[in-house]
C-alpha positions in Angstrom: -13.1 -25.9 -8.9 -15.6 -24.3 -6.4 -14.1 -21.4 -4.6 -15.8 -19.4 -1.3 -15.0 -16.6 -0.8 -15.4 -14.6 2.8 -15.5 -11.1 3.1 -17.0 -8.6 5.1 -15.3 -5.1 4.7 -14.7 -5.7 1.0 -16.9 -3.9 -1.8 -18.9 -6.2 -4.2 -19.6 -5.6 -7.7 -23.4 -4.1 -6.7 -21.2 -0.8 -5.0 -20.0 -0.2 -8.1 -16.8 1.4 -5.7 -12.9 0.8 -6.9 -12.6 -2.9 -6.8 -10.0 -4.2 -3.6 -8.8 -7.4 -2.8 -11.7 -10.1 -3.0 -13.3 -8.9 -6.1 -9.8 -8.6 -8.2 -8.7 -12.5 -7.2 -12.7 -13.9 -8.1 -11.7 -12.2 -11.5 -8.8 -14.2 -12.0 -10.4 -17.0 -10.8 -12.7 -16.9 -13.1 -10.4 -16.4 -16.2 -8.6 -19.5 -14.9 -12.1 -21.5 -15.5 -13.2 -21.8 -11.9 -16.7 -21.3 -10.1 -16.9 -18.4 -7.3 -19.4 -17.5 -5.2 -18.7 -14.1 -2.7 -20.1 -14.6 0.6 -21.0 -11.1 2.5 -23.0 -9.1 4.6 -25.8 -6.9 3.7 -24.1 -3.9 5.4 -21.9 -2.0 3.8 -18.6 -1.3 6.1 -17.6 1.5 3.8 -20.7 3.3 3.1 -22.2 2.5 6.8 -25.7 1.5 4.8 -27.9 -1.3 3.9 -27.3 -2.6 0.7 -30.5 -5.0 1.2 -32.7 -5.3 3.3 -33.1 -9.8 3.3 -31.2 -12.2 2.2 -30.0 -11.7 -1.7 -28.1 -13.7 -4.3 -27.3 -12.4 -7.9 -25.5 -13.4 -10.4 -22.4 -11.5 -12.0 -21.5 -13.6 -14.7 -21.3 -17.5 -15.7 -19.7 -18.9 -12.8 -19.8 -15.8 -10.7 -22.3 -15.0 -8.0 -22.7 -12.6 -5.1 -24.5 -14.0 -1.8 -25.8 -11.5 0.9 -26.9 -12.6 3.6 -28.9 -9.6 6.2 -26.8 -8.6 9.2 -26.5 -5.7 11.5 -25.1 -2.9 10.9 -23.0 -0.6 13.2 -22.6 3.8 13.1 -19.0 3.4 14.0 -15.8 1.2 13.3 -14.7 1.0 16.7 -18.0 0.1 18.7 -19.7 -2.6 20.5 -22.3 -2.2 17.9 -19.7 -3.3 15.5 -18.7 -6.3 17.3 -22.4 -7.6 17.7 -22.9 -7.0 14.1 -19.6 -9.4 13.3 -21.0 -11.7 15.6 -24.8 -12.2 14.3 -22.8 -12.3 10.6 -20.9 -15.3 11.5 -24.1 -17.0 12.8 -26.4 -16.4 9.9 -23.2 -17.5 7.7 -22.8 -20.6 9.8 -26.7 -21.4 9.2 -26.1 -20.6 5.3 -23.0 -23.0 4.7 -25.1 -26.1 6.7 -27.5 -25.6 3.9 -26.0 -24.9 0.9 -26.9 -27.3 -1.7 -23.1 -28.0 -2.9 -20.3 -27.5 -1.0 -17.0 -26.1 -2.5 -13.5 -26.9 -3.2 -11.6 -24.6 -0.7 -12.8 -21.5 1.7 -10.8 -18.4 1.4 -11.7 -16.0 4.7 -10.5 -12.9 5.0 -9.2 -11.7 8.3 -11.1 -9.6 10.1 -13.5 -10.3 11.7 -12.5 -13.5 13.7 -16.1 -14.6 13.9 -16.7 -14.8 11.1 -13.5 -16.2 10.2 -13.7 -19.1 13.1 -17.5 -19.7 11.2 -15.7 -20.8 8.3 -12.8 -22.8 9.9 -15.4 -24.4 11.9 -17.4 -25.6 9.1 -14.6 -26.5 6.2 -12.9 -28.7 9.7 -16.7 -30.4 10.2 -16.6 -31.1 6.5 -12.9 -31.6 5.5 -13.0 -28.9 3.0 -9.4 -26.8 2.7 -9.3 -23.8 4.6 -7.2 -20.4 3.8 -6.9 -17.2 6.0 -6.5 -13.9 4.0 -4.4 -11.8 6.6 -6.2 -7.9 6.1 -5.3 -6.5 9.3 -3.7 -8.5 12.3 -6.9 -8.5 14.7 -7.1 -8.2 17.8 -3.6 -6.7 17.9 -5.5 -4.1 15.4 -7.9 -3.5 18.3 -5.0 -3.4 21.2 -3.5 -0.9 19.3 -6.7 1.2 19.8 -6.0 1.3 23.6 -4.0 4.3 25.1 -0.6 2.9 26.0 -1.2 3.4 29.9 -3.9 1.0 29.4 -3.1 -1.7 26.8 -2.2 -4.8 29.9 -5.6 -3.9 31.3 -7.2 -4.1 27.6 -5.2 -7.1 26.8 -6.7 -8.9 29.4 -10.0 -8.1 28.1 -9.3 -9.6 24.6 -8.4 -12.6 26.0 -11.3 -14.2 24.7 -10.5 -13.0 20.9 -7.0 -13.8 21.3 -8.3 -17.7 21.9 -10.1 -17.2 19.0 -7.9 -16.4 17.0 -5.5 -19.1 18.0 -8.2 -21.7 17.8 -8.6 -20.0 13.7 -4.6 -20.1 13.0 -4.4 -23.8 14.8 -6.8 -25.1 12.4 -6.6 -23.6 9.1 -4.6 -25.3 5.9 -2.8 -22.4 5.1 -2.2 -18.6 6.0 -1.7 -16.1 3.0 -1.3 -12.4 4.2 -0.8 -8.8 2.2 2.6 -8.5 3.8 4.7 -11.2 5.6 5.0 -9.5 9.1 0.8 -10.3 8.8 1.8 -14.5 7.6 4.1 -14.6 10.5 1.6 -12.8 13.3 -0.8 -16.1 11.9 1.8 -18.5 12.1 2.8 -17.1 15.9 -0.3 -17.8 16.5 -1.2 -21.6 15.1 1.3 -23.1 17.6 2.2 -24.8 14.5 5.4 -25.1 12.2 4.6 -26.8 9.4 1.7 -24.4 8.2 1.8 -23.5 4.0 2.2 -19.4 3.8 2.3 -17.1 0.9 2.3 -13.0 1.0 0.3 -11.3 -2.0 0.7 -8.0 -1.0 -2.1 -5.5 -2.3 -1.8 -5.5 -5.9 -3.4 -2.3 -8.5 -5.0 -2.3 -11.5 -1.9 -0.8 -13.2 -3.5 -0.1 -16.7 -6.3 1.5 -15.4 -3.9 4.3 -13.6 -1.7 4.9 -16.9 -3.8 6.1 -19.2 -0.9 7.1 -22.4 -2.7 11.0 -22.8 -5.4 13.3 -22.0 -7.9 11.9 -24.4 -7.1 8.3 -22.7 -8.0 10.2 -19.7 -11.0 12.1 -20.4 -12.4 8.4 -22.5 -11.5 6.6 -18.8 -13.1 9.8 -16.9 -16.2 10.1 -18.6 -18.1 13.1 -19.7 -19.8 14.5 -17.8 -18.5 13.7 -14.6 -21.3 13.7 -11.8 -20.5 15.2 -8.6 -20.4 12.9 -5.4 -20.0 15.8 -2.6 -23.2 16.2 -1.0 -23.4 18.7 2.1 -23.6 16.4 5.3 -24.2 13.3 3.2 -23.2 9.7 4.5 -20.1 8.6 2.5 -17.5 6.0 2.0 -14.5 5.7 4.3 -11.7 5.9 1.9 -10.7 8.2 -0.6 -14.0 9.6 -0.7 -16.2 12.0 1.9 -17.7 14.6 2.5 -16.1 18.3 1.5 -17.0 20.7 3.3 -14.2 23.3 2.0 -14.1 26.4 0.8 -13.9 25.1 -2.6 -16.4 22.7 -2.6 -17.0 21.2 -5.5 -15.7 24.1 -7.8 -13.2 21.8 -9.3 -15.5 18.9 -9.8 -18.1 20.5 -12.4 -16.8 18.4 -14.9 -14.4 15.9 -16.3 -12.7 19.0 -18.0 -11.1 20.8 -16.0 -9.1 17.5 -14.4 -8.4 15.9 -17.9 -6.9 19.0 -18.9 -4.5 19.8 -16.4 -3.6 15.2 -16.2 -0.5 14.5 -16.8 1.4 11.4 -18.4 1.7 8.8 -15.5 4.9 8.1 -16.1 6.8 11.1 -17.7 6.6 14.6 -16.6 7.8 18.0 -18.4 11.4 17.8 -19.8 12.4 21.2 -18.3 14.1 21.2 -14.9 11.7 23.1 -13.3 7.6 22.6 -12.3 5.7 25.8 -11.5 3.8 23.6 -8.7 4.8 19.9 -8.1 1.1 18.7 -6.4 1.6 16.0 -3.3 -1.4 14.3 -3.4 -3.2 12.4 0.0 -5.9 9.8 -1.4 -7.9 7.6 1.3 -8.9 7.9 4.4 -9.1 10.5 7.6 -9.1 7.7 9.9 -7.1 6.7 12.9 -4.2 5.3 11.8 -3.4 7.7 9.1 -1.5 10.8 10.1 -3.0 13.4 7.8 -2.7 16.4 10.4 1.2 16.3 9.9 0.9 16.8 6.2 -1.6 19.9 6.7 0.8 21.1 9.4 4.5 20.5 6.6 1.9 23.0 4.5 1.2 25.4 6.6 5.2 25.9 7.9 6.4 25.7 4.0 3.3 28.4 3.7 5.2 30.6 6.5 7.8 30.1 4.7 6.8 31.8 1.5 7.0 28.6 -0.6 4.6 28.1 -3.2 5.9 25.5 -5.5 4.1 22.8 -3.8 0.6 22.0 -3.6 -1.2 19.7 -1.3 -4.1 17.8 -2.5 -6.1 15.4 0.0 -9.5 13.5 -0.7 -11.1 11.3 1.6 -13.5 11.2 4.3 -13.2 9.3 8.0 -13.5 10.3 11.9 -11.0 13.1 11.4 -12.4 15.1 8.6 -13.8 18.0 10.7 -10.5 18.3 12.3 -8.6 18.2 8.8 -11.0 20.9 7.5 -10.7 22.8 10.8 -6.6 22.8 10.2 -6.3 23.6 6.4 -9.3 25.5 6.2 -7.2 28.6 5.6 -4.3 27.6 3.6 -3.9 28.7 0.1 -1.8 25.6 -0.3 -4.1 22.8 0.4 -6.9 21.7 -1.6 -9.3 19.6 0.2 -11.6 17.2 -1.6 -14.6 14.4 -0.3 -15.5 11.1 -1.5 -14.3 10.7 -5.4 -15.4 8.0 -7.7 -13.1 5.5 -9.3 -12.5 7.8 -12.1 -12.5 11.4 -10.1 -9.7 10.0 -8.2 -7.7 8.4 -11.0 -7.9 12.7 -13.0 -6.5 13.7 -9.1 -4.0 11.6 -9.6 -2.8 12.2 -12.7 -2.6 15.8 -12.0 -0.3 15.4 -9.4 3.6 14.3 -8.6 3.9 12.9 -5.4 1.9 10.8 -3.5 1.6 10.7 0.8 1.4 7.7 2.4 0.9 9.5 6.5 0.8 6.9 9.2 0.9 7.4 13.0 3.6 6.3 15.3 1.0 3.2 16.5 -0.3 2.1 13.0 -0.7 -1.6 12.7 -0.4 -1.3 9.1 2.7 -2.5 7.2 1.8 -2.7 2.9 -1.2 -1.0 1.8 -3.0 -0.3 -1.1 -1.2 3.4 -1.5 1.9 1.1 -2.5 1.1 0.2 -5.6 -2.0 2.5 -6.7 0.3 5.9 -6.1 3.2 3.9 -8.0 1.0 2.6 -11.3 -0.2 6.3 -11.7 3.8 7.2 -11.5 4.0 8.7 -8.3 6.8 8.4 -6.0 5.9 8.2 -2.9 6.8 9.7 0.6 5.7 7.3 3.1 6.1 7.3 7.4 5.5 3.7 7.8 9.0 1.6 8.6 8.9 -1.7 7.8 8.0 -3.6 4.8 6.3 -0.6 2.7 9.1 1.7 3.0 12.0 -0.8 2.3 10.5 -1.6 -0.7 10.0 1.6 -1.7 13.7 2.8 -0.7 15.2 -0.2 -2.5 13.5 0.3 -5.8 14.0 4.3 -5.4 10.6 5.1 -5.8 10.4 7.3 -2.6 11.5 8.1 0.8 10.8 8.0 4.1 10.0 10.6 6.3 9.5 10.1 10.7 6.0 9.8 11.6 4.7 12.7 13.0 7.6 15.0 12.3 6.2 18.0 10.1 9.0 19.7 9.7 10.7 16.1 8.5 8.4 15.9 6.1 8.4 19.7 5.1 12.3 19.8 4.6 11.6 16.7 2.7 9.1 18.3 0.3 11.9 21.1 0.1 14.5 19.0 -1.1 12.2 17.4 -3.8 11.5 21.1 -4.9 14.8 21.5 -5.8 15.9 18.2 -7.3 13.4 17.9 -9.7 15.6 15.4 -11.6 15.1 13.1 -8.8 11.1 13.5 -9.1 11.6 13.1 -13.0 13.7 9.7 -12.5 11.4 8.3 -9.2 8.2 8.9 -11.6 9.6 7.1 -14.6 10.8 3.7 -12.0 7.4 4.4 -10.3 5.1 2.6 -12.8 8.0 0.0 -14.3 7.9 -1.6 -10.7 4.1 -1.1 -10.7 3.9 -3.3 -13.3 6.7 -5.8 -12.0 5.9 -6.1 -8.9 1.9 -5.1 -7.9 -0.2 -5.5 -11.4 -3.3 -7.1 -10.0 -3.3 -9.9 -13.3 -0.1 -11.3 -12.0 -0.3 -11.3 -8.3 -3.9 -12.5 -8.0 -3.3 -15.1 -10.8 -0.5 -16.5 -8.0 -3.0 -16.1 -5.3 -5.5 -18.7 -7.2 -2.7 -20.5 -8.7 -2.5 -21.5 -5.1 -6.0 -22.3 -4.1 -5.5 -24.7 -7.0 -2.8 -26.5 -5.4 -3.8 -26.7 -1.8 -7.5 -27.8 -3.5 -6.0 -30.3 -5.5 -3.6 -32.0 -2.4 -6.3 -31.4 -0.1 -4.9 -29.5 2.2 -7.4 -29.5 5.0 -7.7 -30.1 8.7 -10.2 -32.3 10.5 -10.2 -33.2 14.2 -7.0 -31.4 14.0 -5.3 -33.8 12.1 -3.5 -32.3 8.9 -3.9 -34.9 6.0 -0.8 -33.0 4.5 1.5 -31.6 6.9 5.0 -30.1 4.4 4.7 -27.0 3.2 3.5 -26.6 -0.5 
């Protein structure tokens, strides 16, 4: 079977970044036998950079192969420039699909952006090819939510013409798939239609990359030496990764060492009742939507307080990285850390206890990637985000929940753990069991191309609006 895929925000194997979403499901598409062929832009979303500068295809492997096709580019994520650069992708990809020399099997798009998502519906309707949406974010609610309360009628009225959009994309497409199923039901709102197929595969983790059995596993997985990726006013990636401009700068990264060292088993800590420091670690990115100024301020009161059992480690880069820096700057209780390579982050996290997953009040998020990445490297985790993440993790006790915004929630919360270390003990032994069960990338993505197999082989597809199979799968 010939699979497209359709990303835009997604890393390809040429970053050599921490593989997400797209380029963990091609994997398993091609173990299962099938041809792939990624579909992207030449601008990087998360390093804001070139990768080419013309059109470029390369192969991976047998079977596997990268297309990049040049597009603007854009400073900022929430820009005009942006938009226009979304746009002009979506025309050079509609150009590219009218003249490819095979066609494929099925489409998988991922969602956003919606033009370049309504390209691919557009062309897989013209050509009765099955079509799947890959709900990543719930645009253009993503981009209402952007809008100062006061104002969000007047800015709904001006995303009008998205919202058609992105009607005309859910009315048409042979199924919906999603990384959590409030995103499959937003697309199935949407369609106008009942009788639309829908999975969820939430974001799944390379669980046996996080749970390396010892320190030598460690230090084979880290590398030696490790290079440092913290350059003073350097351009860097939007997730766990960034600039650093702390007081410590660097000092920690020197080597591979000094982190292998002081990692921990992923799954078991110490069998006394008591840590010296239990670490709570923040990995990803100082953007928006993630409330990282709350976890500097639950430091700095349990700082005032004279409390200096727990640590707070946070690494990443984004919009509000001058302001975290400006805030933590003088704590002795807060670490702060830039961009970090695949393997620098796996030694943070293996140093540390706890993981923080921070959202604000008006996040449109509802599963992320933290789910499962802080679980397989045996963290409970502490997350503000109701809904979906937080029920999951409070069912399977592998964390708790804490009120967005409230720092002294979350610092009484970071008391308690203190003190029941028993608790932390148990939590981090479940944390990487329902890892495994529940979010190891092999199983899920397998699922997620198990799928594409079946809505390939029935031909699920759309054309003139007519579905040749309307039951659900």
């Amino acid at each position: 079977m010939r699979i497209w895929l359709i990303t835009v925000a997604d890393p390809i194997p040429s970053d050599y970044m921490r593989p997400m979403r797209v380029m963990q499901v091609a994997d398993q598409a091609i173990a299962r036998g099938h041809e792939v062929t990624i579909w992207t832009t030449s601008f990087s979303h998360h390093l804001k950079r070139q990768r080419v500068h013309q059109d470029t295809e390369y192969q991976v492997q047998t079977n596997y192969r990268v297309v990049v096709l040049k597009s603007w580019g854009y400073r900022k994520n929430i820009s005009l420039q942006r938009y226009l650069a979304h746009w002009h992708f979506a025309k050079r990809l509609s150009h590219a699909f009218e003249n490819a020399k095979t066609y494929p099997d099925i489409v998988i798009a991922t969602l956003p952006p919606l033009d370049t998502v309504l390209a691919a519906v557009t062309f897989c309707q013209k050509q009765g090819i099955p079509v799947v949406v890959d709900v990543i974010d719930p645009w253009p609610d993503g981009i209402l939510s952007l809008a100062p309360k006061a104002l969000r009628p007047l800015a709904k009225l001006l995303l009008v013409p998205l919202y058609r959009q992105a009607k005309r994309i859910f009315s048409s497409v042979s199924a919906i798939t999603g990384i959590s199923q409030t995103y499959v039901e937003w697309g199935l709102q949407l369609s106008g239609r009942k009788n639309i197929p829908t999975w969820v595969f939430w974001p799944a983790a390379d669980v046996k990359f996080y749970n390396s059995e010892d320190d030598q596993a460690c230090r084979d997985r880290l590398g030696i030496p490790l290079k440092k990726n913290i350059r003073q006013g350097s351009r860097s990636p939007d997730g766990a990764g960034g600039v650093e401009r702390g007081r410590r700068q660097g000092s920690q990264w020197d080597s591979a060492f000094s982190m292998a060292r002081e990692a921990r088993s992923p799954t078991v800590l110490n069998d006394t009742h008591e840590l010296d420091v239990v670490r709570f670690v923040y990995a990803g990115a100082l953007g928006r939507s993630y409330d990282v100024e709350t976890v500097v301020k639950a430091a700095r009161l349990l700082n005032s307080q004279g409390e200096k059992r727990a640590h707070f480690e946070i690494a990443g880069t984004g919009p509000k990285a001058e302001l975290i820096h400006s805030m933590a700057s003088e704590l002795p209780n807060v670490s702060l850390y830039g961009w970090l390579d695949a393997k620098a982050l796996l030694a943070l996290l293996k140093r540390s206890h706890v993981g923080l997953a921070p959202y604000t009040k008006d996040s449109t998020q509802t599963v992320t990637y933290k789910l499962f990445e802080y679980l397989a490297a045996g963290l409970p985790i502490l997350c503000s985000l109701p809904g979906e993440m937080t029920d999951f993790i409070v069912k399977h006790r592998v964390g708790r929940f804490f009120e967005p915004g409230n720092a002294v929630a979350l610092a009484d919360l970071v008391s308690e753990i203190l003190e029941d270390v028993s608790w932390l003990k148990d939590a981090s032994r479940l944390a990487r069991q329902v890892a495994c069960k529940y979010g190891e990338k092999c199983v899920v993505y397998t699922k997620m191309v198990q799928v594409w197999e079946t809505i390939a082989e029935d031909k699920v597809c759309l054309k003139g609006h007519i579905a040749t199979k309307s039951s659900a799968l």
